[in-house]
N, C-alpha and C positions, 0 to 999 in steps of 0.2 A: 342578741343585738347589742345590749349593753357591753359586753367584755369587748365585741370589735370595734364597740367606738374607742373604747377604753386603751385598746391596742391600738386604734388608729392615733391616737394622743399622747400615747405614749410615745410611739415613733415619730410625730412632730416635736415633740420636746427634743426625742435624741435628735434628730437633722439639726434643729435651733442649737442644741448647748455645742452640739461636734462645731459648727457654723461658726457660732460665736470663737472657739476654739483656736478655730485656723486661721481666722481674721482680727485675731486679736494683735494690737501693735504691739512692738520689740525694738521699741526705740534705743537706738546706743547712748551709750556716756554722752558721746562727744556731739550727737543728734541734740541730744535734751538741752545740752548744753547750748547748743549753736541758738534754738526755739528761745529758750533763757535770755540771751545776749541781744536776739532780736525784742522780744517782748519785752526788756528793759532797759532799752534805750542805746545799748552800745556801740550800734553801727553808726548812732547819729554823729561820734566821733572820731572812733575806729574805720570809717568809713564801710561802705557795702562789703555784707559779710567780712566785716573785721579784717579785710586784706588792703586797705588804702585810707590811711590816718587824716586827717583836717587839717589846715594850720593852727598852730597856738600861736599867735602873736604873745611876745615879751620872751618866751624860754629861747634859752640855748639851741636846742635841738630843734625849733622850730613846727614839727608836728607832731601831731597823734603818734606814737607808733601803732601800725600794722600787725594784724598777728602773724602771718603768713612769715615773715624776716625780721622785722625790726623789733619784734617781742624779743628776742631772745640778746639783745644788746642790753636789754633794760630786768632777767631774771637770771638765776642761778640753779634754777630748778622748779621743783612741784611747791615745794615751800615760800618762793616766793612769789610765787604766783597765786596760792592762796589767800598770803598777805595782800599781796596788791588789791585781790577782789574781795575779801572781807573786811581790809581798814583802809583802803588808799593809798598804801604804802608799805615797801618792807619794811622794818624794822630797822635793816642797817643802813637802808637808802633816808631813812627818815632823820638817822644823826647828822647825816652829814650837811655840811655847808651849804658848799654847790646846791643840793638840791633843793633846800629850803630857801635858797633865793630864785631858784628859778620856779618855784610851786609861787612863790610872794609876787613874781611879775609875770607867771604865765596867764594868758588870758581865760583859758578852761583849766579844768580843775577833777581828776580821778574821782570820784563818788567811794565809800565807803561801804561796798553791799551788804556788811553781816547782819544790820539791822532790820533788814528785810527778805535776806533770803536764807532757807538752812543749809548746814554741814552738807547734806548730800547736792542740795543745788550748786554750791560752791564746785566741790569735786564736779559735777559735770561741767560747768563752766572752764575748768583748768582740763579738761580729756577735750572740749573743742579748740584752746588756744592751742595744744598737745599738737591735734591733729591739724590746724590751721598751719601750724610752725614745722610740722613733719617731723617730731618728736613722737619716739627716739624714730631713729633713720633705720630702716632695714639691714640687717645683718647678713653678710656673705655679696660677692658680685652679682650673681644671677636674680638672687631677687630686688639690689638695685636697680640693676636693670629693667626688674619688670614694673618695679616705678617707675622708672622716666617712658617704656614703654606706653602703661595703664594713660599718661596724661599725654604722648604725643598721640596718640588714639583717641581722644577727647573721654575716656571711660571716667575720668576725675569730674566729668562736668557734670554728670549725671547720678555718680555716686559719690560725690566730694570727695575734700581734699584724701589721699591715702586712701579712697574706698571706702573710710570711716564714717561718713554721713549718712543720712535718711532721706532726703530733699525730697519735697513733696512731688506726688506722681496723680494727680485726678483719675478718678476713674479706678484705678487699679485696687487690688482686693484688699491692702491693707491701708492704702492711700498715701506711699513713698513708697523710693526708690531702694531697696533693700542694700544694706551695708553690707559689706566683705567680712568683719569681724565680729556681726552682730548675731543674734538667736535665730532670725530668719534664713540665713545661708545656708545652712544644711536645709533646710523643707525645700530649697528648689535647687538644689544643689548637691549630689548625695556622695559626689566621688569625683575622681578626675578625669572621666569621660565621660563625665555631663558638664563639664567644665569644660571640656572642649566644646562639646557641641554646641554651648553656649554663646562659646567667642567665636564659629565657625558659622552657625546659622543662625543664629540669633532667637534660638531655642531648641530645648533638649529633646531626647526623644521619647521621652517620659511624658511630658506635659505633651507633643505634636499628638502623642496617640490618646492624649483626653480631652476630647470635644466640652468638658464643663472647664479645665485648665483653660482650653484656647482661648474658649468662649472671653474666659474674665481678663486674659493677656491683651483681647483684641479692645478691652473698654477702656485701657489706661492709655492717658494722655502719650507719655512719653514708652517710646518699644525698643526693645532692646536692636542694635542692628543684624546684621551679618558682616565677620570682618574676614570673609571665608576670600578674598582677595587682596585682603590687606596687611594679612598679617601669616608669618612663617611658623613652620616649627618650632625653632628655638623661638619665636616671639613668643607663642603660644608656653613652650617649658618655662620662659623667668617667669612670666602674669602668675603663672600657677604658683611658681617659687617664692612670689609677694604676697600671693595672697595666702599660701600654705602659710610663710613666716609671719605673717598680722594674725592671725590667729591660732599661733602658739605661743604670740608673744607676749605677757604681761603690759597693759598703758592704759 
């Protein structure tokens, strides 16, 4: 009696740790980062999700920039966007003139993050303006393509900018919306014809034939659709070719 309890506890443990396992979050760079930006205030001048800046009354430029397009008027790279988020300012923007007159009559004012967030939070905050900005851009036409594809599809709203996001998903087993580049992708994703099936029915044939898959697919807030009328072959080969190139691609 004792050993089959003992065997019965021990197979609750393994369900529990496997459990824990599979549900454990995989959040991206550019996810952690975006979580970051909200819970420190960013959006309040960067505007929602850092894609629509505020006014500054007194500067030149007149507003926030935006991370979505207008970041990229104002950095040079990974470098200075580190800068911006760990002292307020690059370095070579900080000699100049211009800018110190218009930092002296802008009415808001860049915050300094180093002194409260670390090295690694940094780097994730610089992978969401990355991904906000659409840095770097997809390499080859087909898989441009299946960028402009992925978001005339609304697939960007759901998996943010580039695929790259996590955005919360209630209900669902990890509780977001799994990213294109992130650890999660391969576990419901294993090859290129579940990648179809994916974009054609609005799920693979893998998880249709596991009633515990369905089960937790059918509790998340937001469901994958079917764009089995929406979209063509060659639609279906670039998405693949974006998504193949985001995750070969070093960012």
């Amino acid at each position: 009696m004792r050993l089959l309890v003992r065997l019965a506890a021990l197979a609750v443990a393994c369900v529990l740790v496997t459990w824990a396992f599979v549900a454990r979050p995989n959040l991206p760079a550019a996810e952690r980062g975006r979580r970051l930006a909200e819970r420190w205030g960013c959006f309040g001048c960067h505007g929602p999700g850092g894609l629509r800046g505020v006014a500054n009354h007194g500067r030149l430029d007149r507003t926030v920039p935006g991370f979505e397009g207008d970041v990229m008027m104002y950095v040079k790279g990974d470098d200075d966007l580190r800068e911006w988020i760990r002292d307020g300012v690059p370095k070579r923007r900080a000699e100049s003139k211009t800018w110190q007159f218009d930092r002296d009559h802008g009415a808001l004012r860049m915050p300094a993050f180093g002194r409260v967030l670390s090295a690694g939070q940094v780097e994730d905050l610089v992978a969401f303006v990355n991904a906000s900005a659409g840095n770097p851009a997809p390499e080859g036409e087909l898989a441009a393509a299946g960028l402009g594809k992925a978001d005339a599809l609304g697939c960007t709203g759901c998996h943010g900018a580039g695929g790259r996001l996590a955005l919360r998903n209630p209900g669902s087993l990890k509780g977001y919306v799994p990213s294109w580049d992130g650890r999660d992708f391969p576990e419901v994703v294993h090859d290129r014809a579940e990648f179809n099936q994916w974009v054609m029915y609005g799920v693979s044939n893998r998880f249709r034939e596991n009633p515990v898959a369905m089960s937790l697919l059918g509790r998340a807030a937001l469901q994958m659709p079917s764009y089995l009328y929406h979209v063509s072959r060659p639609d279906i080969d670039s998405l693949w070719a974006y998504v193949d190139w985001l995750r070969r691609t070093p960012h």
